[in-house]
C-alpha positions as protocol buffer text, in pm:
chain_id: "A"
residue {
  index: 1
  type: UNK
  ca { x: 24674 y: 1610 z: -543 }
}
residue {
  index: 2
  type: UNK
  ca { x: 24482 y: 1794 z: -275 }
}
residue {
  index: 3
  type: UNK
  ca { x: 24609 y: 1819 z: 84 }
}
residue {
  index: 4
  type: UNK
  ca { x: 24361 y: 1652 z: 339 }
}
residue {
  index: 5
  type: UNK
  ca { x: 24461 y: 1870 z: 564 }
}
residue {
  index: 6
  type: UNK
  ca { x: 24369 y: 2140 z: 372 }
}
residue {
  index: 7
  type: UNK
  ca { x: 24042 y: 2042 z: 287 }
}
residue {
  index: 8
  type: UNK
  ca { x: 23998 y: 2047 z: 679 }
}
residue {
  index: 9
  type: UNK
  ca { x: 24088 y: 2369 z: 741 }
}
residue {
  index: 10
  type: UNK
  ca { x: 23881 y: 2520 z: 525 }
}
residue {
  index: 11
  type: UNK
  ca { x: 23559 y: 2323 z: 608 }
}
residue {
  index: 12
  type: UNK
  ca { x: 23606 y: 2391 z: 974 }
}
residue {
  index: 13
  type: UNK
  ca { x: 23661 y: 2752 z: 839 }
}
residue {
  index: 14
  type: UNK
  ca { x: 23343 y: 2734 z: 677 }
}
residue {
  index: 15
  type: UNK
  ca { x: 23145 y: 2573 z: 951 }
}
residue {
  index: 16
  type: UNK
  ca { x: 23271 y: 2878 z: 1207 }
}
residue {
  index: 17
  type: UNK
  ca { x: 23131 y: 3103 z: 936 }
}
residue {
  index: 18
  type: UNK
  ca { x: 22805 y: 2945 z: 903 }
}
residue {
  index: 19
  type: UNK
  ca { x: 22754 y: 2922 z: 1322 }
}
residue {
  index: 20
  type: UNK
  ca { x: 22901 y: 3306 z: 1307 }
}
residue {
  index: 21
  type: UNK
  ca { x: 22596 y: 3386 z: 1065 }
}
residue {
  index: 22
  type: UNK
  ca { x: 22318 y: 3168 z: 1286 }
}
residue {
  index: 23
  type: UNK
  ca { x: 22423 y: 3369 z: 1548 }
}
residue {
  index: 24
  type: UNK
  ca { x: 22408 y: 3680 z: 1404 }
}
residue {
  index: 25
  type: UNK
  ca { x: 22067 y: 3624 z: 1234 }
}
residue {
  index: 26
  type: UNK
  ca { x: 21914 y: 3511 z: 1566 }
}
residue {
  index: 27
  type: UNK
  ca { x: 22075 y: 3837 z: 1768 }
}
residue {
  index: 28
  type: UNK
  ca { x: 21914 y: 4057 z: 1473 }
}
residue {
  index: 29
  type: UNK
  ca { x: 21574 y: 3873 z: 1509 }
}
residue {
  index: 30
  type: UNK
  ca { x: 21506 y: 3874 z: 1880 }
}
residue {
  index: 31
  type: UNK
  ca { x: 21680 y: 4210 z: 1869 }
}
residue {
  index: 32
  type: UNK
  ca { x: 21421 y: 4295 z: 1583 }
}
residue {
  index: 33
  type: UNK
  ca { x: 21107 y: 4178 z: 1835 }
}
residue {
  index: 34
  type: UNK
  ca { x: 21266 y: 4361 z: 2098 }
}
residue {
  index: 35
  type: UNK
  ca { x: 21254 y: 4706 z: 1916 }
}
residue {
  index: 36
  type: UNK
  ca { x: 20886 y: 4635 z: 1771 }
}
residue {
  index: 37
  type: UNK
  ca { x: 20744 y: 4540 z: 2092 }
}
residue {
  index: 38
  type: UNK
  ca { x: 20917 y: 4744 z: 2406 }
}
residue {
  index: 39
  type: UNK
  ca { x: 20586 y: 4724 z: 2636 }
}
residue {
  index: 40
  type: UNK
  ca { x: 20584 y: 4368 z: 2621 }
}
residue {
  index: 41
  type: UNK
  ca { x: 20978 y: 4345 z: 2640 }
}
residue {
  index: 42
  type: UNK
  ca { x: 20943 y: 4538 z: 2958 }
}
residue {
  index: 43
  type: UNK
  ca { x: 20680 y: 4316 z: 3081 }
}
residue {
  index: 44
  type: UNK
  ca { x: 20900 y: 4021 z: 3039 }
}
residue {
  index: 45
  type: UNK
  ca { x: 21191 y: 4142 z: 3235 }
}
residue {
  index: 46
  type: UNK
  ca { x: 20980 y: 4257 z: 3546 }
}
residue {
  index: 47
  type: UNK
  ca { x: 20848 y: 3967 z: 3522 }
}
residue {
  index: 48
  type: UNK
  ca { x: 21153 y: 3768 z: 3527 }
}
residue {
  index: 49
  type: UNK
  ca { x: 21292 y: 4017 z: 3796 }
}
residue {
  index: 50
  type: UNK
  ca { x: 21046 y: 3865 z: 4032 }
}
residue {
  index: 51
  type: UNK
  ca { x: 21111 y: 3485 z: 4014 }
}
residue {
  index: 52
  type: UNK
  ca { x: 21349 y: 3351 z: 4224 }
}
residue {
  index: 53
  type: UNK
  ca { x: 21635 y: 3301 z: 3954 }
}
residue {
  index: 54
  type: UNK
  ca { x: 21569 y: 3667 z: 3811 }
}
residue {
  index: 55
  type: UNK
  ca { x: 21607 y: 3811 z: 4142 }
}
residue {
  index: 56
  type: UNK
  ca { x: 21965 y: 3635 z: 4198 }
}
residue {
  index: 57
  type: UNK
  ca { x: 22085 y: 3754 z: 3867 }
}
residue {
  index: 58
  type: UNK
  ca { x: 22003 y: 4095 z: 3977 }
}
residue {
  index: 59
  type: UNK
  ca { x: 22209 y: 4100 z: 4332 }
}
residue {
  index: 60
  type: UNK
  ca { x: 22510 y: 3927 z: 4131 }
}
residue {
  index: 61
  type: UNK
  ca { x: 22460 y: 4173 z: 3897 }
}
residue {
  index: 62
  type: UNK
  ca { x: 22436 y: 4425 z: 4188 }
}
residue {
  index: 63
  type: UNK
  ca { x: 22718 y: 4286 z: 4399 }
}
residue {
  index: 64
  type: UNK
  ca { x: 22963 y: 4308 z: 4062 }
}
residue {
  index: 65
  type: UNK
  ca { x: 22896 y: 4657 z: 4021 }
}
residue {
  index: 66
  type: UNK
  ca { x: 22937 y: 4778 z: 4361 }
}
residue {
  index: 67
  type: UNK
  ca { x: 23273 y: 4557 z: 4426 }
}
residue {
  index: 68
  type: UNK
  ca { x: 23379 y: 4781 z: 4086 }
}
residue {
  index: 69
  type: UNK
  ca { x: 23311 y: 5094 z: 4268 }
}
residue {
  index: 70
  type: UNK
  ca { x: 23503 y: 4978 z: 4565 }
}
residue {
  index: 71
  type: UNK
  ca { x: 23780 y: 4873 z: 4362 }
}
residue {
  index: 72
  type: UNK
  ca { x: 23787 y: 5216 z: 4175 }
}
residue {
  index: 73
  type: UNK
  ca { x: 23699 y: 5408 z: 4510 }
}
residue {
  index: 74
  type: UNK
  ca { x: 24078 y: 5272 z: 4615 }
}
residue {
  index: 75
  type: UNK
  ca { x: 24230 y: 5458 z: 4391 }
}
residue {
  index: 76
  type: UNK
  ca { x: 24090 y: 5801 z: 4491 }
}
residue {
  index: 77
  type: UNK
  ca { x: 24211 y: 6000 z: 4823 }
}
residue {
  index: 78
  type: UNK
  ca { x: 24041 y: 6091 z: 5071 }
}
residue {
  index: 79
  type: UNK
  ca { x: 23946 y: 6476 z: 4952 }
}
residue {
  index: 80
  type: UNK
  ca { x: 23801 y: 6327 z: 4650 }
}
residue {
  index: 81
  type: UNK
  ca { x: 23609 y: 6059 z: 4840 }
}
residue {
  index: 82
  type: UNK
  ca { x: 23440 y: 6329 z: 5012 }
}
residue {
  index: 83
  type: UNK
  ca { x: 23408 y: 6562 z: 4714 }
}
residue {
  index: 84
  type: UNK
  ca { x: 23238 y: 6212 z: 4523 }
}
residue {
  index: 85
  type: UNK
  ca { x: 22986 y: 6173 z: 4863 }
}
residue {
  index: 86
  type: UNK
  ca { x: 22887 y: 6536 z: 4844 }
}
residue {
  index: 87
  type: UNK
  ca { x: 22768 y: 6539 z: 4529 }
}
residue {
  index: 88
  type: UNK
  ca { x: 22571 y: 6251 z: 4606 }
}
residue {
  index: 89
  type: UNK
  ca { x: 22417 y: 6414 z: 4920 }
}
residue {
  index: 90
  type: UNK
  ca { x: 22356 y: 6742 z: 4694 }
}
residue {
  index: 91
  type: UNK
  ca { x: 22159 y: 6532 z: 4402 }
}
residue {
  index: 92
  type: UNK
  ca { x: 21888 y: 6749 z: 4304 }
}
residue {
  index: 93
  type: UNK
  ca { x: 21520 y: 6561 z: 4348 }
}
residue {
  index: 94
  type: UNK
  ca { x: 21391 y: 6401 z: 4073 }
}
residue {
  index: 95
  type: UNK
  ca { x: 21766 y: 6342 z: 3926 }
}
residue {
  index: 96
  type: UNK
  ca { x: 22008 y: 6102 z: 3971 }
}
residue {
  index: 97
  type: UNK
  ca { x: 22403 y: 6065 z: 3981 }
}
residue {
  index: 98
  type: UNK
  ca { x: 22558 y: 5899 z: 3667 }
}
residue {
  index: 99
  type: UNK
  ca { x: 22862 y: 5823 z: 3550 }
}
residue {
  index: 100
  type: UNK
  ca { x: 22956 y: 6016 z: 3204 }
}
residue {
  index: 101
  type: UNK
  ca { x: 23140 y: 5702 z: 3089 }
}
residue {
  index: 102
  type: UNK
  ca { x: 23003 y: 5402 z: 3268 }
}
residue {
  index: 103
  type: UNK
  ca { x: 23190 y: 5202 z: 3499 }
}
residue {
  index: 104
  type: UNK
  ca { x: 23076 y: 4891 z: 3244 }
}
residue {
  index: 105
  type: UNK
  ca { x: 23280 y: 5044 z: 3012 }
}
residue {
  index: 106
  type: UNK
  ca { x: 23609 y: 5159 z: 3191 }
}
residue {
  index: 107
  type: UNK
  ca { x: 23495 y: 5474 z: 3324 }
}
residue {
  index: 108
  type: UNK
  ca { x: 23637 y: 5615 z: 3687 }
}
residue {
  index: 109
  type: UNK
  ca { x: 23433 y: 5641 z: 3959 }
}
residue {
  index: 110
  type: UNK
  ca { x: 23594 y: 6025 z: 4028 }
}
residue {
  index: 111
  type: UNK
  ca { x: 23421 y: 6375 z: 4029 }
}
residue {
  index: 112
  type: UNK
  ca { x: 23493 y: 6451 z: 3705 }
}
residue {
  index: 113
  type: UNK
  ca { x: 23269 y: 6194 z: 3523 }
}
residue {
  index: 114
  type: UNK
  ca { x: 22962 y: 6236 z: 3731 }
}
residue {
  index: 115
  type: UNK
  ca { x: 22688 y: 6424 z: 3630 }
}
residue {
  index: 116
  type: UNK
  ca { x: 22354 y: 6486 z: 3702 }
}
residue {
  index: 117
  type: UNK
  ca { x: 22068 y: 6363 z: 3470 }
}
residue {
  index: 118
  type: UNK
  ca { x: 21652 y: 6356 z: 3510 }
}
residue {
  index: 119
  type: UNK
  ca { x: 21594 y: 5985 z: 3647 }
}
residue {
  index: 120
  type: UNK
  ca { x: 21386 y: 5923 z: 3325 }
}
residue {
  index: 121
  type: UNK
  ca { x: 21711 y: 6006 z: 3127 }
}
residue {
  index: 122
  type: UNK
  ca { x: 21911 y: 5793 z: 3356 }
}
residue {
  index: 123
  type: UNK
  ca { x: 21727 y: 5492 z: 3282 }
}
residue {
  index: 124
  type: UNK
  ca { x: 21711 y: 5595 z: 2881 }
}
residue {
  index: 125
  type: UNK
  ca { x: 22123 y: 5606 z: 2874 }
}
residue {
  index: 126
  type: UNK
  ca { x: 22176 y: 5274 z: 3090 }
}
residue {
  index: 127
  type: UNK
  ca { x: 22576 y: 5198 z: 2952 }
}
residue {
  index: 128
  type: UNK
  ca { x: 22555 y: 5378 z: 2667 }
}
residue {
  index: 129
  type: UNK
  ca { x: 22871 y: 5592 z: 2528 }
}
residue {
  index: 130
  type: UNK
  ca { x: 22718 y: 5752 z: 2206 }
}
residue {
  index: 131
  type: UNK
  ca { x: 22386 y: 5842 z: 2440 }
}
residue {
  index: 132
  type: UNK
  ca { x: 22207 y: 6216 z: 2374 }
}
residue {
  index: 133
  type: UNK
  ca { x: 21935 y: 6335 z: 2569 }
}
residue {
  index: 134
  type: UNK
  ca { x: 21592 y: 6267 z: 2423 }
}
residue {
  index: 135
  type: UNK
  ca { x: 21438 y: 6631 z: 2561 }
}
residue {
  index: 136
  type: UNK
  ca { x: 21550 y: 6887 z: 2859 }
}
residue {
  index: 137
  type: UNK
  ca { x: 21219 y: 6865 z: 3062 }
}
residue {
  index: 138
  type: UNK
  ca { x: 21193 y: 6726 z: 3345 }
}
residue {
  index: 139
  type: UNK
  ca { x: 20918 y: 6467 z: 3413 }
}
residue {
  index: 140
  type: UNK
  ca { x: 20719 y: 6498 z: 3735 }
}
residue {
  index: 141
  type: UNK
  ca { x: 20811 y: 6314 z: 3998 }
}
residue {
  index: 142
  type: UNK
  ca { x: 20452 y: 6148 z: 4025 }
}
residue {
  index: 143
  type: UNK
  ca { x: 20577 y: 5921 z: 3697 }
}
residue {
  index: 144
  type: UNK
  ca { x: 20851 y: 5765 z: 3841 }
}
């Protein structure tokens, strides 16, 4: 005799696994339309960016990231605060400061995993650990 129980267990093991696979098929399919059509992707998310509930995502979004840095600024004295602001202030033009391992994905805000990178190249790498540069030109500042 079969245990009911049993029978149970597996079919709510089998209905996880089917909602795992719906999942998963959807993720690859809009991440499919994503990667065939990046103009109108980007179209889409300024869009969004300006209507009222894209613009308060973005300052939550904002206002996480900075209380991060604050957080991680703590930890650092004050010599390497100051040795963090200067490079800021001594950014090149047409780069920007980024973080080697992003703060998204434990990096330190400290000296040692800043860098500087073309603002084009910034905006390639976004969070990215396993990120290479696509060329070393810089583009002129009249794109960005």
């Amino acid at each position: 005799m079969i245990d009911p129980e049993f029978i149970a267990r597996c079919n709510s093991l089998e209905f996880q696994k089917t909602v795992e696979l719906q999942r998963k098929e959807f993720h690859y399919k809009s991440n499919k339309w994503q990667r065939e059509n990046p103009e109108l992707q980007a179209a889409c998310n300024r869009k969004y960016l300006k209507t009222e509930k894209g613009k308060i995502s973005n300052k939550r979004k904002t206002a996480i990231y900075n209380k991060r840095i604050r957080e991680l600024a703590r930890e650092l004295s004050r010599q390497e605060k100051e040795a963090v602001r200067m490079f800021y202030v001594n950014c090149p033009k047409g780069y920007e400061v980024d973080h080697i391992i992003p703060i998204s994905k434990g990096g330190k805000h400290h000296i040692t995993n800043l860098q500087y990178l073309p603002w084009i190249e910034n905006r390639r790498k976004h969070a990215k650990l396993d990120w290479k540069p696509k060329d070393q030109t810089q583009p002129p500042l009249s794109e960005r």
